[in-house]
C-alpha positions as CSV (number, residue, x, y, z in Angstrom):
1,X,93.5,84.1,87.0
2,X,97.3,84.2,87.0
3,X,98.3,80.5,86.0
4,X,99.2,81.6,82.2
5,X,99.9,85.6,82.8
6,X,103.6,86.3,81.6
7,X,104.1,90.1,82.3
8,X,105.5,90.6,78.6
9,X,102.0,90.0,76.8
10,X,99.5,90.7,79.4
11,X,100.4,94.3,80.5
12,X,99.1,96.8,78.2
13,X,99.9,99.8,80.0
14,X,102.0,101.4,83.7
15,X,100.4,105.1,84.4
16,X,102.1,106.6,87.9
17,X,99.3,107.1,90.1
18,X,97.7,110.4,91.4
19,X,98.0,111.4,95.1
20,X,94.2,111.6,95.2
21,X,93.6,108.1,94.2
22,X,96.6,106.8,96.0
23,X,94.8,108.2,99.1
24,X,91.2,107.0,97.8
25,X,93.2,103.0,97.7
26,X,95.2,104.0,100.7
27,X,91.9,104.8,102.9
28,X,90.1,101.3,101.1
29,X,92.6,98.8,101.7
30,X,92.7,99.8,105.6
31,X,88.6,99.6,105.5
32,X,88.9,96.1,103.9
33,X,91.6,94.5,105.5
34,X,91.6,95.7,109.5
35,X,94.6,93.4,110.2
36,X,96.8,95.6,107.4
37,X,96.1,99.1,109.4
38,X,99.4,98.5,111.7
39,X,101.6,97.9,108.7
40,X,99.9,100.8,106.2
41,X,103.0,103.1,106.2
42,X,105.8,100.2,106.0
43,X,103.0,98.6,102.8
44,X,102.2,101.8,101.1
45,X,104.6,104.6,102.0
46,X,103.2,108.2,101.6
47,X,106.9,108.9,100.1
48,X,107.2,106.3,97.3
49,X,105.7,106.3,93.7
50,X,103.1,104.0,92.9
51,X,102.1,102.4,89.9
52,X,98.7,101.1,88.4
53,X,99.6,98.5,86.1
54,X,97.0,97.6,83.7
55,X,96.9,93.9,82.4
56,X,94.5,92.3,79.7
57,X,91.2,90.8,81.3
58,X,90.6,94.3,83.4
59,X,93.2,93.3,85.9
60,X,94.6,96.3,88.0
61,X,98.3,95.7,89.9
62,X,99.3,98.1,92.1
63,X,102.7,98.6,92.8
64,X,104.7,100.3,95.2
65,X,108.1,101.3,94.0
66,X,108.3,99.0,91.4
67,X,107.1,96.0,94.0
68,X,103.4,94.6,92.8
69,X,101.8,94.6,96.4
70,X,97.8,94.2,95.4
71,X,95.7,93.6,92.2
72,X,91.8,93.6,91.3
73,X,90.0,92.7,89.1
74,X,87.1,94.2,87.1
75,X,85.0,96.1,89.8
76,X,86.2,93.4,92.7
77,X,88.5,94.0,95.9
78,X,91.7,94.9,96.0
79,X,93.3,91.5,97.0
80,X,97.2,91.6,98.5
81,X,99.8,89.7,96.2
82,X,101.2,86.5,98.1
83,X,105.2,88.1,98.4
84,X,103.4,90.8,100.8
85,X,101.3,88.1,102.5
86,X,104.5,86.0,103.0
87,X,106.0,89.4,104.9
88,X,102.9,90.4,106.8
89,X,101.0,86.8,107.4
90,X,98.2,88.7,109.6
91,X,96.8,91.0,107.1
92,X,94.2,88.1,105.9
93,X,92.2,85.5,107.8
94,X,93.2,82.0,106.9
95,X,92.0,78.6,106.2
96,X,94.0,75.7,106.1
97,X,94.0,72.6,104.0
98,X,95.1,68.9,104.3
99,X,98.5,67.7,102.9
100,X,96.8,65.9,100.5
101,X,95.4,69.2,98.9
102,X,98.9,70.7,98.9
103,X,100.0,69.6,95.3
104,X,96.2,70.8,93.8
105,X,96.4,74.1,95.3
106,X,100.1,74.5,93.6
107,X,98.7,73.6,90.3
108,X,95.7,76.0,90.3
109,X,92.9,74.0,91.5
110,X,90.2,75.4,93.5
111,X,89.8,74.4,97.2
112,X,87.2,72.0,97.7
113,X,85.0,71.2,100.7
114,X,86.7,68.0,101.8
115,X,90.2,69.3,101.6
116,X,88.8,71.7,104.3
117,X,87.0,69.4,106.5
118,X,89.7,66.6,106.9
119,X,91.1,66.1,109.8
120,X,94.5,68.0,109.1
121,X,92.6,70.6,108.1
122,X,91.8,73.9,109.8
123,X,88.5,75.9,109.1
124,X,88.4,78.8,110.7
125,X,85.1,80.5,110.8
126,X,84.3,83.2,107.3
127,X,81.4,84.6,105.3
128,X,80.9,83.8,101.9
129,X,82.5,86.0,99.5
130,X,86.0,86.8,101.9
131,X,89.3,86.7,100.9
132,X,91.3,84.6,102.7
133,X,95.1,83.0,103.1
134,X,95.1,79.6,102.0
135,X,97.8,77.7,104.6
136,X,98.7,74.2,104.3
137,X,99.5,71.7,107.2
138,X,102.8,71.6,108.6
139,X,103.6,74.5,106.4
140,X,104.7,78.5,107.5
141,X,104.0,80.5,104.6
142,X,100.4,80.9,102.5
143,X,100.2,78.7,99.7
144,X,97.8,81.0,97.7
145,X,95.1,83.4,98.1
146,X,91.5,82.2,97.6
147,X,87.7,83.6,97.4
148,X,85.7,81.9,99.9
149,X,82.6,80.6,98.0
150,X,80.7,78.9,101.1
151,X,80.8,80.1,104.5
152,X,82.4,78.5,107.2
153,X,78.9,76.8,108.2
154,X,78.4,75.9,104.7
155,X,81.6,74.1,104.3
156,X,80.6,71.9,107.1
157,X,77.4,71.2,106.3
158,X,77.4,70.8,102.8
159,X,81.5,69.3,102.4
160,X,80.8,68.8,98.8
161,X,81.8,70.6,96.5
162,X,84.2,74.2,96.3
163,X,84.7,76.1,98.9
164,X,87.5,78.6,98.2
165,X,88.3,79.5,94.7
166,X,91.9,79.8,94.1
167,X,93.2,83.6,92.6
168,X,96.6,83.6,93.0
169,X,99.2,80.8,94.5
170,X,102.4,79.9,94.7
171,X,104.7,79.6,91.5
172,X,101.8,81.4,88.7
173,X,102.6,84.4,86.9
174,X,102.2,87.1,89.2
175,X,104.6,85.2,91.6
176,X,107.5,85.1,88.7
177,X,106.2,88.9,87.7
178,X,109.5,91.5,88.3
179,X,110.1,94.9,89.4
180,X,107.6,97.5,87.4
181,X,109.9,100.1,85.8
Protein backbone atom coordinates (compact mmCIF):
# COMPACT_ATOMS: atom_id res chain seq x y z
CA UNK A 1 0.00 0.00 0.00
CA UNK A 2 2.81 2.39 0.99
CA UNK A 3 5.98 0.91 -0.88
CA UNK A 4 5.77 3.90 -3.63
CA UNK A 5 3.75 6.68 -1.53
CA UNK A 6 6.04 9.90 -1.36
CA UNK A 7 3.94 12.49 0.74
CA UNK A 8 4.53 15.22 -2.06
CA UNK A 9 2.29 13.55 -4.89
CA UNK A 10 0.02 11.40 -2.95
CA UNK A 11 -1.67 13.89 -0.42
CA UNK A 12 -4.38 15.79 -2.07
CA UNK A 13 -5.74 17.45 0.82
CA UNK A 14 -5.13 18.15 5.32
CA UNK A 15 -8.74 19.40 6.75
CA UNK A 16 -8.38 19.87 10.87
CA UNK A 17 -10.65 17.57 12.28
CA UNK A 18 -14.03 18.25 14.09
CA UNK A 19 -14.36 17.45 17.84
CA UNK A 20 -17.38 15.29 17.03
CA UNK A 21 -15.54 13.07 14.75
CA UNK A 22 -12.38 13.12 16.73
CA UNK A 23 -14.56 11.71 19.56
CA UNK A 24 -16.54 9.23 16.98
CA UNK A 25 -12.37 7.86 16.10
CA UNK A 26 -11.46 8.35 19.59
CA UNK A 27 -14.40 6.01 20.95
CA UNK A 28 -13.51 3.34 17.65
CA UNK A 29 -9.96 2.96 18.08
CA UNK A 30 -10.45 2.01 21.89
CA UNK A 31 -13.43 -0.64 20.66
CA UNK A 32 -10.90 -2.05 18.07
CA UNK A 33 -7.74 -2.25 19.71
CA UNK A 34 -8.46 -3.19 23.71
CA UNK A 35 -4.70 -3.21 24.39
CA UNK A 36 -4.52 0.81 23.22
CA UNK A 37 -7.29 1.81 26.02
CA UNK A 38 -4.44 2.43 28.78
CA UNK A 39 -2.41 4.68 26.50
CA UNK A 40 -5.71 6.70 24.71
CA UNK A 41 -4.86 10.05 26.31
CA UNK A 42 -0.85 9.86 25.92
CA UNK A 43 -1.94 8.56 21.77
CA UNK A 44 -4.76 10.93 21.07
CA UNK A 45 -4.70 13.88 23.56
CA UNK A 46 -8.20 15.60 24.02
CA UNK A 47 -5.93 18.98 23.99
CA UNK A 48 -4.07 18.62 20.64
CA UNK A 49 -5.28 19.33 16.94
CA UNK A 50 -5.72 16.55 14.73
CA UNK A 51 -5.51 16.16 11.24
CA UNK A 52 -7.27 13.92 8.54
CA UNK A 53 -4.91 13.68 5.79
CA UNK A 54 -6.37 12.61 2.62
CA UNK A 55 -3.96 10.65 0.11
CA UNK A 56 -4.78 9.33 -3.48
CA UNK A 57 -6.28 5.61 -3.50
CA UNK A 58 -8.96 6.70 -0.49
CA UNK A 59 -6.26 6.47 2.08
CA UNK A 60 -7.18 8.49 5.39
CA UNK A 61 -3.93 9.45 7.91
CA UNK A 62 -4.68 10.69 10.94
CA UNK A 63 -2.50 12.76 12.68
CA UNK A 64 -2.00 14.02 15.98
CA UNK A 65 -0.18 17.29 16.19
CA UNK A 66 1.44 16.97 13.03
CA UNK A 67 2.57 13.12 14.07
CA UNK A 68 0.72 10.48 11.48
CA UNK A 69 -0.42 7.90 14.30
CA UNK A 70 -3.21 5.73 12.17
CA UNK A 71 -4.43 5.40 8.55
CA UNK A 72 -7.43 3.48 6.67
CA UNK A 73 -8.23 2.76 3.85
CA UNK A 74 -11.44 2.96 1.84
CA UNK A 75 -14.22 1.78 4.31
CA UNK A 76 -11.41 -0.58 6.34
CA UNK A 77 -10.04 -0.27 10.01
CA UNK A 78 -8.18 2.26 11.27
CA UNK A 79 -4.76 0.54 11.48
CA UNK A 80 -1.80 2.26 13.89
CA UNK A 81 1.27 3.55 11.87
CA UNK A 82 4.50 1.43 12.91
CA UNK A 83 6.48 4.77 14.81
CA UNK A 84 3.37 4.47 17.34
CA UNK A 85 3.68 0.65 17.42
CA UNK A 86 7.47 0.91 17.99
CA UNK A 87 6.40 3.24 21.26
CA UNK A 88 3.48 1.29 22.47
CA UNK A 89 4.40 -2.52 21.25
CA UNK A 90 1.06 -3.96 23.20
CA UNK A 91 -1.52 -2.13 21.30
CA UNK A 92 -1.62 -5.10 18.54
CA UNK A 93 -1.31 -8.91 18.77
CA UNK A 94 1.68 -10.28 17.09
CA UNK A 95 3.00 -12.93 14.90
CA UNK A 96 6.39 -13.59 14.39
CA UNK A 97 8.42 -14.79 11.47
CA UNK A 98 11.69 -16.75 10.76
CA UNK A 99 15.01 -14.83 10.03
CA UNK A 100 14.85 -15.99 6.75
CA UNK A 101 11.59 -14.02 6.10
CA UNK A 102 13.26 -10.88 7.52
CA UNK A 103 14.69 -9.35 4.20
CA UNK A 104 10.96 -10.14 2.23
CA UNK A 105 9.00 -8.52 4.82
CA UNK A 106 11.50 -5.35 4.43
CA UNK A 107 10.92 -5.28 0.73
CA UNK A 108 7.09 -5.45 0.81
CA UNK A 109 6.35 -9.06 0.44
CA UNK A 110 3.44 -10.55 1.95
CA UNK A 111 3.92 -13.13 4.81
CA UNK A 112 3.52 -16.54 3.67
CA UNK A 113 2.47 -19.68 5.57
CA UNK A 114 5.88 -21.33 5.93
CA UNK A 115 7.71 -18.24 7.14
CA UNK A 116 5.13 -18.60 10.02
CA UNK A 117 5.29 -22.23 10.66
CA UNK A 118 9.23 -22.66 10.78
CA UNK A 119 10.69 -23.43 13.68
CA UNK A 120 11.92 -19.76 14.59
CA UNK A 121 8.82 -18.72 14.06
CA UNK A 122 6.05 -17.77 16.54
CA UNK A 123 2.29 -18.10 15.68
CA UNK A 124 0.30 -16.89 18.09
CA UNK A 125 -3.29 -17.84 17.91
CA UNK A 126 -5.80 -14.95 15.46
CA UNK A 127 -8.91 -14.90 13.39
CA UNK A 128 -8.87 -14.29 9.89
CA UNK A 129 -9.20 -10.73 8.88
CA UNK A 130 -7.03 -9.17 12.26
CA UNK A 131 -4.51 -6.82 12.21
CA UNK A 132 -1.57 -7.79 13.65
CA UNK A 133 2.34 -6.75 14.52
CA UNK A 134 4.61 -8.55 12.38
CA UNK A 135 7.93 -9.38 14.72
CA UNK A 136 10.92 -10.95 13.53
CA UNK A 137 13.18 -13.47 15.49
CA UNK A 138 15.80 -12.17 17.61
CA UNK A 139 14.44 -8.85 16.85
CA UNK A 140 12.66 -5.96 19.54
CA UNK A 141 10.69 -3.73 17.37
CA UNK A 142 7.74 -4.72 14.70
CA UNK A 143 8.93 -5.14 11.37
CA UNK A 144 5.55 -4.16 9.69
CA UNK A 145 1.99 -4.29 10.18
CA UNK A 146 0.01 -7.05 8.34
CA UNK A 147 -3.76 -8.37 7.58
CA UNK A 148 -4.09 -11.77 8.68
CA UNK A 149 -5.60 -13.62 5.71
CA UNK A 150 -5.85 -17.32 7.43
CA UNK A 151 -6.44 -17.95 10.87
CA UNK A 152 -4.12 -19.22 13.21
CA UNK A 153 -5.63 -22.86 12.61
CA UNK A 154 -5.52 -22.26 8.97
CA UNK A 155 -1.91 -21.33 8.87
CA UNK A 156 -1.10 -24.65 10.34
CA UNK A 157 -3.11 -26.71 8.58
CA UNK A 158 -2.90 -25.44 5.22
CA UNK A 159 1.20 -23.83 5.52
CA UNK A 160 0.88 -22.96 1.96
CA UNK A 161 0.32 -20.18 0.76
CA UNK A 162 -0.24 -16.26 2.42
CA UNK A 163 -1.03 -15.82 5.53
CA UNK A 164 -0.60 -12.16 6.48
CA UNK A 165 -0.69 -9.50 3.92
CA UNK A 166 1.83 -6.87 4.52
CA UNK A 167 0.28 -2.93 4.75
CA UNK A 168 2.81 -1.02 6.04
CA UNK A 169 6.67 -1.95 7.14
CA UNK A 170 9.69 -0.81 7.83
CA UNK A 171 11.55 1.78 5.51
CA UNK A 172 8.09 2.45 2.87
CA UNK A 173 6.67 5.80 2.45
CA UNK A 174 4.63 6.29 5.32
CA UNK A 175 7.71 5.42 7.52
CA UNK A 176 9.91 8.36 5.67
CA UNK A 177 6.42 10.54 5.72
CA UNK A 178 7.19 14.02 7.99
CA UNK A 179 5.48 16.21 10.33
CA UNK A 180 1.84 17.31 8.77
CA UNK A 181 1.75 21.15 8.82
Amino acid sequence: MFKKFVAKENVSGVTQMKSSAIRGVRARLVEDYPGLEEYQDQILPKKESYNLVKCHERIEIIAVGGEPVFFKQRDGPYMPCLKLLHKYPTILPWQQVDKGAIRYVLSGANIMCPGLTSPGAKLAPSEKDKIVAIMAEGKTHALAIGLMKMSSEEIMNVNKGIGIDNIHYLNDGLWHMKQIK
